[in-house]
C-alpha angles and dihedrals in degrees: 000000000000121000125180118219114200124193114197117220149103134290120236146059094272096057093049110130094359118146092246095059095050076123090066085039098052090047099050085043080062100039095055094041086064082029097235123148131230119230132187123275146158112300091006154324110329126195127171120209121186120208137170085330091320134118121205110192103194119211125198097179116227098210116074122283093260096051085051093123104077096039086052092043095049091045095045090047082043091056087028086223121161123244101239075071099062122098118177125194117212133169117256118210087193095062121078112254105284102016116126132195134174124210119186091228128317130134128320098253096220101313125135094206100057095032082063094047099049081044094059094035097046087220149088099198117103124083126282132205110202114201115200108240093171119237096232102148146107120270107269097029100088097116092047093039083052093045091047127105133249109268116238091257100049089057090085085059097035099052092045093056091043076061102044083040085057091048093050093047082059095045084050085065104038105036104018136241093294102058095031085061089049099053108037105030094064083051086057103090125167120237 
């Protein structure tokens, strides 16, 4: 069974660990923990990761995140791998900073990335893994407080859900969308 994991973000040095591209961070955080390495491709970064009969292609586009649609639908026709076996993981400016939660498809809640991605793939549903960046910021800053960095004292948080993150992603592929959202949204407390 094949699965393609998709982590939204930017490409460049600029954009490294910024808050927008938690979805680079949180698949490097799962590519090192089954220590597999990413290479260049068409459309973006690719690493394959094999666990319990599952693969797991990861996917870091290489377009901008709000160009993520054609970089997720080449790669899903390429590993000819359904839909219902996508999961994309994407900031979200409405959860607090840490907190995670997994739908199985829905909108995309005001996200360019995944409003691109639903566009080109003239669907919503596939699976969605929504990683609290926080929305503390003046009116007006939403595109510097996205492009911002993670402060020195958010990194402890940060790097415990890029590791729960990396556990869910697996569960995805073991145990399915329903009882990964079972088990790991009630964890998923705000502070």
């Amino acid at each position: 069974m094949k699965f393609l994991i998709a982590g939204l973000g930017n490409i460049g040095a600029e954009y490294a660990e910024t808050r927008h591209n938690i979805g680079f961070m949180a698949l490097d955080t799962l590519a090192a923990s089954y220590n597999v390495a990413f290479k260049a491709a068409r459309y973006g970064d690719i690493a394959e990761l094999r666990h319990k009969g599952r693969i797991f292609v990861l996917l870091k586009p290489s377009s901008y995140m709000n160009l993520s649609g054609r970089p997720v639908s080449y790669w899903l026709q390429k590993e000819k791998v359904d839909p219902g076996h996508l999961l994309v993981i994407v900031d979200d400016l409405a959860l607090p900073a840490g907190v995670l939660r997994l739908r199985a498809k829905g909108g995309a809640g005001g996200h360019n990335g995944l409003e691109n991605i639903i566009d080109v793939l003239g669907t919503n549903m596939f699976a969605r893994l929504r990683f609290g960046i926080g929305g503390d910021f003046p009116k007006g800053f939403q595109s510097q407080y996205v492009l911002s960095r993670w402060g020195q004292d958010e990194w402890p948080l940060i790097e415990s859900s890029l590791a729960t993150c990396r556990d869910m992603v697996i569960s995805f592929g073991l145990q399915g969308v329903g009882r990964t959202m079972n088990i790991f949204n009630k964890r998923q407390k705000p502070l």
